[in-house]
FINU-364463 format. One record per residue (C-alpha): x, y, z. Coordinates in steps of 0.2 Angstrom, whole numbers, plus 5000, padded with zeros to 4 digits. Example, Ala and Ser with C-alpha at 12.3 -4.5 7.8 and 13.67 -1.06 7.14 Angstrom:
2
506249785039/506849955036/
***
This chain:
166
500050005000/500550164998/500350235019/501950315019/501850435006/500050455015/500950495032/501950615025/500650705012/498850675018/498150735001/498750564993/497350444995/497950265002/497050174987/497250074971/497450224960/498750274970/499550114969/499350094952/500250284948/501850244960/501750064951/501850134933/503050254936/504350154944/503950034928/504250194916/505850244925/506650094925/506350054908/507050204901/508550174911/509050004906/508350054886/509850174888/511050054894/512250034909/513350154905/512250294906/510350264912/510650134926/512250204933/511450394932/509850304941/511150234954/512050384956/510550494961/509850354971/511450374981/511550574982/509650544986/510150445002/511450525004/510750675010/509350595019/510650525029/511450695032/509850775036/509350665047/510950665055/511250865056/509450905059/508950795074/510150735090/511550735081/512750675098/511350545102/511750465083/513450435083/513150365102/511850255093/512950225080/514350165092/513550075104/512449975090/514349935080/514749855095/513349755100/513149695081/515049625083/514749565100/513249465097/513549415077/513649235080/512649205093/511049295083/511549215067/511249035076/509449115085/508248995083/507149035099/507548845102/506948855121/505248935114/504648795105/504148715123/503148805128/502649015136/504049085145/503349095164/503949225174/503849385163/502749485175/503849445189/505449515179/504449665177/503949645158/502449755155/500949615147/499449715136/498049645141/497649575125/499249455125/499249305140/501149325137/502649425129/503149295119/503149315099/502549195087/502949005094/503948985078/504349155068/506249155075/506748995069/505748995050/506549185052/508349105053/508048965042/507249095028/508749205031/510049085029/509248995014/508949165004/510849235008/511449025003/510249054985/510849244982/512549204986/513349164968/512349314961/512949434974/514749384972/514549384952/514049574955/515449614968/516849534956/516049634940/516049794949/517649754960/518849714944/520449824941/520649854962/521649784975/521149654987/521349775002/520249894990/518849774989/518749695005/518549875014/517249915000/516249745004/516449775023/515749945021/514249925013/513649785025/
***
């Protein structure tokens, strides 16, 4: 549906019509771009995307708390390296027996439409499992991507740029 540009323009119906206009223009955009080829409609498409985002990313960074977002920035960094391998092996294993007891007692608030604050009995581990299988299935096309645009630099060169853009 189309609720965000709604959100931000309440003018714009959230309807079909709506839909259907952000649908063809997308189509009508992308076609003209890879009519004209990769080495002018796709990579000028790809470079305004990235000045796009890249000024969201510096308004938003300049324009709200800008101390509290690089501390968010750092602390979340550090607790993606500290916890990468034991969230890329979650499977809420111990879930699958059964409700957690004890969550009111630890001070957790429960609406009063939930019996519980446990999620879904077995979103984590089709979650993981999807995860996984989708990254195994995209692999080769991702790597054939990152060697084509990686050729003619160094090791050192493309390593940093993979790392970075995770």
């Amino acid at each position: 549906t189309n609720e965000g540009l709604h959100l931000m323009n309440s003018d714009i119906p959230v309807g079909t019509e709506s839909q259907l206009i952000i649908i063809w223009s997308i189509t009508v955009v992308a076609t003209g771009s890879v009519l004209t080829g990769v080495k002018y409609g796709i990579r000028r498409i790809s470079e305004i995307c990235f000045c796009l985002g890249l000024a969201l990313m510096l308004c938003v960074l300049f324009l709200d708390n800008t101390v509290y977002l690089l501390n968010l920035y750092v602390q979340s960094m550090g607790y993606y390296f500290q916890w990468i391998i034991q969230l890329g092996f979650h499977s809420d294993a111990f879930e699958q027996m059964g409700p957690s007891a004890g969550a009111v007692d630890r001070g957790r608030f429960v609406p009063d439409r939930f019996l519980t604050t446990d999620g879904p009995s077995g979103w984590m581990n089709g979650w993981t499992i999807f995860y996984w299988g989708w990254w195994i299935a995209w692999c080769p096309f991702v790597g054939m991507f990152i060697a084509k645009i990686s050729v003619g630099r160094t090791v050192k060169e493309f390593i940093a740029g993979t790392m970075a853009a995770q």
